[in-house]
MDAnalysis code that builds the backbone (N, CA, C; Angstrom):
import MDAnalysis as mda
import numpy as np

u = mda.Universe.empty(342, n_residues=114, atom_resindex=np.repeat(np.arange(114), 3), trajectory=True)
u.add_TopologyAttr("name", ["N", "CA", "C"] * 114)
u.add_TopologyAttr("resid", np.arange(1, 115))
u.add_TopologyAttr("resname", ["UNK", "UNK", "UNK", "UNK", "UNK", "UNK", "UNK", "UNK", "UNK", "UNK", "UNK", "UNK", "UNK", "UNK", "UNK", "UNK", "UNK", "UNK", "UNK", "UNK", "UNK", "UNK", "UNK", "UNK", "UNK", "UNK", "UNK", "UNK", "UNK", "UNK", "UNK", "UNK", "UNK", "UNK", "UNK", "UNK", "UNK", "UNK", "UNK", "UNK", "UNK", "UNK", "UNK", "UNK", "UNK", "UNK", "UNK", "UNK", "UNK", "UNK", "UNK", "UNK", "UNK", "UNK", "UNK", "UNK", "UNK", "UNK", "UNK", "UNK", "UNK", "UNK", "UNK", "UNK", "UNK", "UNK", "UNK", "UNK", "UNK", "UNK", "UNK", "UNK", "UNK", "UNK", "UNK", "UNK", "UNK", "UNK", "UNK", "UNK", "UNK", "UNK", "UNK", "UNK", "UNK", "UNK", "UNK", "UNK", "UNK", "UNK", "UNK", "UNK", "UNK", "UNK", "UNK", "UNK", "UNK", "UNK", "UNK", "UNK", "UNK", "UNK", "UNK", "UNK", "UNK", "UNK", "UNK", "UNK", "UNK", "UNK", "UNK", "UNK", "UNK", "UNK"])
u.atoms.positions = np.array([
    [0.778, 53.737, -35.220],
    [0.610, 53.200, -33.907],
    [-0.809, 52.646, -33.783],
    [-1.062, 51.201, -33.334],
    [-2.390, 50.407, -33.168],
    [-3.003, 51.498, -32.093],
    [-4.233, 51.397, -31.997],
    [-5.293, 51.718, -30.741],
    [-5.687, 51.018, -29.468],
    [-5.269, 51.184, -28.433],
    [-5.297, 49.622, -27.382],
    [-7.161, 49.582, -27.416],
    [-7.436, 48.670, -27.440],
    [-8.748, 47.856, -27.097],
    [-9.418, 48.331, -25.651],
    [-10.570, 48.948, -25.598],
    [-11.129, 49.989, -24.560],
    [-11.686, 48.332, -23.694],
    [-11.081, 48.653, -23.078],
    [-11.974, 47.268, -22.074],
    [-13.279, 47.617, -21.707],
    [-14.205, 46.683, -21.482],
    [-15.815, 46.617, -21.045],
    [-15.822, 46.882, -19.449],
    [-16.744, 47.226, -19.269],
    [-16.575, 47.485, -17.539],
    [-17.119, 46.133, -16.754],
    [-17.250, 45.028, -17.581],
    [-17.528, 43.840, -17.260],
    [-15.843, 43.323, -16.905],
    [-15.529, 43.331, -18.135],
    [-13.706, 42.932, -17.461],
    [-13.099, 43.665, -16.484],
    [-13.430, 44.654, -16.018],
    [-12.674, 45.410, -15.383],
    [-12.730, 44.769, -13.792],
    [-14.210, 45.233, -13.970],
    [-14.420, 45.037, -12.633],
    [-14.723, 42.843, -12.064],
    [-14.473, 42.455, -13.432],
    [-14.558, 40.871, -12.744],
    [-12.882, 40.600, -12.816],
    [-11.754, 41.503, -13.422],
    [-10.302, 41.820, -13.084],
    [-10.190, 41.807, -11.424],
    [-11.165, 42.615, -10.768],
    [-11.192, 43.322, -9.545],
    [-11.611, 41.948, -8.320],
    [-12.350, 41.412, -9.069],
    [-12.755, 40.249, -8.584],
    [-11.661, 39.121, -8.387],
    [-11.323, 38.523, -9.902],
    [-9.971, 37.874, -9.628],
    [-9.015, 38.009, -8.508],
    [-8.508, 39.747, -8.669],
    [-7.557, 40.259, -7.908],
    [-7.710, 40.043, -6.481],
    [-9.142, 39.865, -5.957],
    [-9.617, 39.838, -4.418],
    [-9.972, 38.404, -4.027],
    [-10.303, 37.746, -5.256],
    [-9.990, 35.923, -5.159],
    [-8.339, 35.650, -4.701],
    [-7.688, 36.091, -5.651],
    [-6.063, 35.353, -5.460],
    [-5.638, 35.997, -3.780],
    [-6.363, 36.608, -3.341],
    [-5.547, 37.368, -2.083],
    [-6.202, 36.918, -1.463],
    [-7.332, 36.457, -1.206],
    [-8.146, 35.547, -0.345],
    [-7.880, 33.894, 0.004],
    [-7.240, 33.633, -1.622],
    [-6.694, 32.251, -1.553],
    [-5.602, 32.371, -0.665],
    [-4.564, 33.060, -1.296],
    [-3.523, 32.905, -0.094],
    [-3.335, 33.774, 0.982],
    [-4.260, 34.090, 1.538],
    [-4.412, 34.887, 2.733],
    [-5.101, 33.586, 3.507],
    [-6.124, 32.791, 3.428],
    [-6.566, 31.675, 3.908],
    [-5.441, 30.186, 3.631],
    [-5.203, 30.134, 2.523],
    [-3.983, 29.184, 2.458],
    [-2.622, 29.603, 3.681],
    [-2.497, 30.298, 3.987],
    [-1.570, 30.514, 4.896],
    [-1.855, 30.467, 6.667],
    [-3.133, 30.878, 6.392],
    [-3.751, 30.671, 7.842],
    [-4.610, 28.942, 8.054],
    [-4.239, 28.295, 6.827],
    [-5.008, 27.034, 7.039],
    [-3.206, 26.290, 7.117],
    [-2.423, 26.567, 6.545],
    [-1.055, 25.945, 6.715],
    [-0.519, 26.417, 7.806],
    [-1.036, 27.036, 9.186],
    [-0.769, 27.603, 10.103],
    [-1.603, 26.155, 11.152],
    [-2.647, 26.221, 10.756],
    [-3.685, 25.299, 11.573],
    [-3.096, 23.604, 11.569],
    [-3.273, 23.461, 10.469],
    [-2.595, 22.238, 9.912],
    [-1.045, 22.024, 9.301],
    [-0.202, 21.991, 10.263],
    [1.118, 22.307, 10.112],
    [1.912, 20.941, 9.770],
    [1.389, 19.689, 9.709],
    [1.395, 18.375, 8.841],
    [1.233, 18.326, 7.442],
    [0.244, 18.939, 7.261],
    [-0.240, 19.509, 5.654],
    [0.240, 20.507, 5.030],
    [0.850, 21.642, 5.517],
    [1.302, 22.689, 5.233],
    [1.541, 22.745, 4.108],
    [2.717, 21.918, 3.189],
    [3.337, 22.019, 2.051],
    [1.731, 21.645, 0.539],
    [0.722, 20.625, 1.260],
    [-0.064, 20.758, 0.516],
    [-1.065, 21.632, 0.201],
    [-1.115, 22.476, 1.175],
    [-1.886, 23.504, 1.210],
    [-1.465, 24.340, 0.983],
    [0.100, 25.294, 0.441],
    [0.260, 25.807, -0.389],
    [-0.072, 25.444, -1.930],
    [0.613, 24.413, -1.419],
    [0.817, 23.692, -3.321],
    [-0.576, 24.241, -4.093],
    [-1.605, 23.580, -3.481],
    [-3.117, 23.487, -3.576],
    [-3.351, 25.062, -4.043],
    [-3.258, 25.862, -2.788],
    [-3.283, 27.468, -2.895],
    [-2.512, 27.652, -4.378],
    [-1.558, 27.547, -4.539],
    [-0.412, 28.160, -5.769],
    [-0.977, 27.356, -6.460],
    [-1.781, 26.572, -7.062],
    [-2.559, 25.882, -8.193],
    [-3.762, 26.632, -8.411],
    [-4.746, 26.750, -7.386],
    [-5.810, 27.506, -7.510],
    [-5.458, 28.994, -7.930],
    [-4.581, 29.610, -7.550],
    [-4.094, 31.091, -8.072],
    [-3.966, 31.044, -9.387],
    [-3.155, 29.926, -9.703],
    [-2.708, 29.953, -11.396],
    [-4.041, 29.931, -12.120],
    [-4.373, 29.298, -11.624],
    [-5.501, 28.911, -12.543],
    [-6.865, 30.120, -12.587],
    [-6.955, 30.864, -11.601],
    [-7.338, 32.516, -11.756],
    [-6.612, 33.217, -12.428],
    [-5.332, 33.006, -12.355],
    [-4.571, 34.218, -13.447],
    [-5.068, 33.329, -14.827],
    [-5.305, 32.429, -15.448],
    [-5.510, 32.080, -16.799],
    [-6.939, 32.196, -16.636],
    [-7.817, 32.420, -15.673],
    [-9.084, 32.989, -15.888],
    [-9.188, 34.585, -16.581],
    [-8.136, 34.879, -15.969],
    [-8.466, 36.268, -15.954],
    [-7.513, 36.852, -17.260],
    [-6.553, 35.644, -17.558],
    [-5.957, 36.229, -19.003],
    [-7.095, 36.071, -20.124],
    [-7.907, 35.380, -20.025],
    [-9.349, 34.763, -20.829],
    [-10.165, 36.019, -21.024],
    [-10.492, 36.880, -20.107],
    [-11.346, 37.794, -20.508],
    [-11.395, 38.767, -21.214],
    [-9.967, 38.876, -21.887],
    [-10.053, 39.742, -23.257],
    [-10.992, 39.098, -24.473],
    [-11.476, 37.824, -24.234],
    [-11.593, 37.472, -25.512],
    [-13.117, 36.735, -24.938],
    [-13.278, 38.019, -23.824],
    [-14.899, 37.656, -23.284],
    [-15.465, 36.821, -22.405],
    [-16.215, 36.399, -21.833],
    [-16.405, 35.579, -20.839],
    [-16.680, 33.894, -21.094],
    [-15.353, 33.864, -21.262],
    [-15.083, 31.960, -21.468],
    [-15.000, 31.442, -20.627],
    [-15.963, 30.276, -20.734],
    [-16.170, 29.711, -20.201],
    [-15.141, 29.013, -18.996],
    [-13.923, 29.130, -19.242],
    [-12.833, 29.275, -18.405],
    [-13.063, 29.790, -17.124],
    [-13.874, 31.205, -17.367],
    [-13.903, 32.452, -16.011],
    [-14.770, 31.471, -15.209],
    [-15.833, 30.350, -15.474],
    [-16.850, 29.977, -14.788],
    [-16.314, 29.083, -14.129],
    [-15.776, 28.095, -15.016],
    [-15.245, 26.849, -14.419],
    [-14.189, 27.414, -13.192],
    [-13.220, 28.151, -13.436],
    [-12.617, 28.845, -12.076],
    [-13.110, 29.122, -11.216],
    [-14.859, 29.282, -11.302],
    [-15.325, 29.685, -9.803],
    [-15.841, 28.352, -8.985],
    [-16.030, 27.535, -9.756],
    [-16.485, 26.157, -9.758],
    [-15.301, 25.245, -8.965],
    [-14.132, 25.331, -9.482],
    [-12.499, 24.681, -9.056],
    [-12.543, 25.621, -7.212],
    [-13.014, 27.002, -7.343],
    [-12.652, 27.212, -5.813],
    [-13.075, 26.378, -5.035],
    [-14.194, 25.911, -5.304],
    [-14.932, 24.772, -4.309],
    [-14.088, 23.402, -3.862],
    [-13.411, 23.122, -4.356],
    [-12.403, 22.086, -4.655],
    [-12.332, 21.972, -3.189],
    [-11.188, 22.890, -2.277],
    [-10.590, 22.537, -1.036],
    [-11.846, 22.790, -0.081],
    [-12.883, 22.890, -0.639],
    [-14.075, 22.444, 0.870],
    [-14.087, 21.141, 1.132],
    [-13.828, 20.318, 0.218],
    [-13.808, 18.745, 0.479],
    [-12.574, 18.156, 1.809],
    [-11.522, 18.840, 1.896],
    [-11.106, 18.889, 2.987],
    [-10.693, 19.736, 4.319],
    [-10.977, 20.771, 3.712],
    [-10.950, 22.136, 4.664],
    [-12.168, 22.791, 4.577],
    [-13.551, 21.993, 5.610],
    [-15.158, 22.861, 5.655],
    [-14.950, 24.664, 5.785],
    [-13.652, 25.351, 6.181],
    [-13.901, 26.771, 6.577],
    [-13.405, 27.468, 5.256],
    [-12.751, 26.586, 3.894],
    [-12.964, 26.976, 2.677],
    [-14.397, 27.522, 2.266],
    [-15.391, 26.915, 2.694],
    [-16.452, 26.983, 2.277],
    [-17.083, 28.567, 2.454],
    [-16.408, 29.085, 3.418],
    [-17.066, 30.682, 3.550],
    [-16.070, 31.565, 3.000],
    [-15.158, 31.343, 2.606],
    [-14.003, 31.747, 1.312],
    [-15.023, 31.864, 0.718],
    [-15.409, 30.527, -0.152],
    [-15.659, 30.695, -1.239],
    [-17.033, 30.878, -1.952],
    [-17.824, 31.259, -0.799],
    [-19.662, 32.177, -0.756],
    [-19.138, 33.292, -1.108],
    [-18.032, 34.174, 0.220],
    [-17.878, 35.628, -0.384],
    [-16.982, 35.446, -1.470],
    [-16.547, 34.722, -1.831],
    [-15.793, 34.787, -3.442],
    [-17.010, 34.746, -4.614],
    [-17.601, 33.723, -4.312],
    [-18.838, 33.591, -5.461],
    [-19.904, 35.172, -5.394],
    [-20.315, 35.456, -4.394],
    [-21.269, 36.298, -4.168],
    [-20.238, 37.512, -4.756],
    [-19.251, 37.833, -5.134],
    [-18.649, 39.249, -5.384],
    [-18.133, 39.196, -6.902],
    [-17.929, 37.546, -6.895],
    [-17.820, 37.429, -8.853],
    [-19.046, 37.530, -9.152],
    [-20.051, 37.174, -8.588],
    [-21.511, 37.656, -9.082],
    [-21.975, 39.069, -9.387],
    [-21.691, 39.833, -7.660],
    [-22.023, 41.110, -7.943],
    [-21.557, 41.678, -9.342],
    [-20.099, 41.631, -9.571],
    [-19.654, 42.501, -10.261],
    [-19.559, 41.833, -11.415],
    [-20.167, 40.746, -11.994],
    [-20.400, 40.225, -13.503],
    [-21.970, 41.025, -13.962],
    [-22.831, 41.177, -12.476],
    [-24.115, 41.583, -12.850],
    [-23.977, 43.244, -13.386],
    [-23.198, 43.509, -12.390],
    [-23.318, 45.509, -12.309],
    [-22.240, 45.466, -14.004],
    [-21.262, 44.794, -13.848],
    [-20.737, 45.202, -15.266],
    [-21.353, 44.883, -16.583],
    [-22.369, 43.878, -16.250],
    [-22.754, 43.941, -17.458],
    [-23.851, 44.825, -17.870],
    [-24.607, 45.475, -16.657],
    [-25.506, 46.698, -16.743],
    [-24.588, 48.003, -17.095],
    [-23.800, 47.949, -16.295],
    [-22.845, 49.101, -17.041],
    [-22.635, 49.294, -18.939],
    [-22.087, 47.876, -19.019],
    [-22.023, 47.500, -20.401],
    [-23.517, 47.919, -21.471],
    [-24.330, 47.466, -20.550],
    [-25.548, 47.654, -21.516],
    [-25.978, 48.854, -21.658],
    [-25.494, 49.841, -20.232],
    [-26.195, 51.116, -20.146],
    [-25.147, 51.965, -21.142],
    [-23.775, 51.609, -21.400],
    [-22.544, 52.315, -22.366],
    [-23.331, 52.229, -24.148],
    [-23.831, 51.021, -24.343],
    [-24.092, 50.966, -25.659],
    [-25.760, 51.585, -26.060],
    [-26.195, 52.154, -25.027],
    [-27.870, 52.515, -25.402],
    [-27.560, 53.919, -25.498],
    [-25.955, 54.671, -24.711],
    [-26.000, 55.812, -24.912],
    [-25.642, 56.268, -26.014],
])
């Protein structure tokens, strides 16, 4: 029987991150297809594109922080160009993939000095 691969507490907790991105997307995608009820169908669509494309961020981080994970935080910015109240989405989205890329990778560093 193989040994499963001990994950870094960098993946874990930018997992945690993802997980609170995709629920933010469509927790705001639904309340912006509420506002704008003309647009509706594009503002899922939009939402269910941006999700996917976090889940293939976040399938990426077994194999470390590719450059993939970045560009995904970069793509959230996308729907500020037509929806300005995206824009505070996606501060507390950035500011919490930050926190927890910083603390995990101190974690990480503080695991290998012990």
């Amino acid at each position: 029987m193989s040994e499963r691969r001990q994950r870094s507490a960098t993946e874990s907790l930018l997992s945690v991150a993802f997980g609170v991105e995709m629920a933010t997307i469509l927790f705001g995608a639904i309340a912006m297809a509420g506002l704008h009820k003309q647009q509706w169908l594009e503002v899922l669509v939009s939402a269910i594109v941006l999700v996917a494309m976090l889940a293939l961020a976040q399938a990426t981080l077994r194999r470390g922080l590719h450059p993939i994970v970045y560009a995904s935080q970069a793509l959230l910015a996308l729907p500020v160009v037509t929806e300005p109240m995206w824009g505070l989405a996606w501060l507390v989205c950035i500011i919490f993939f930050t926190y927890c890329l910083v603390k995990g990778q101190q974690l990480d560093r503080r695991k290998e000095q012990q």
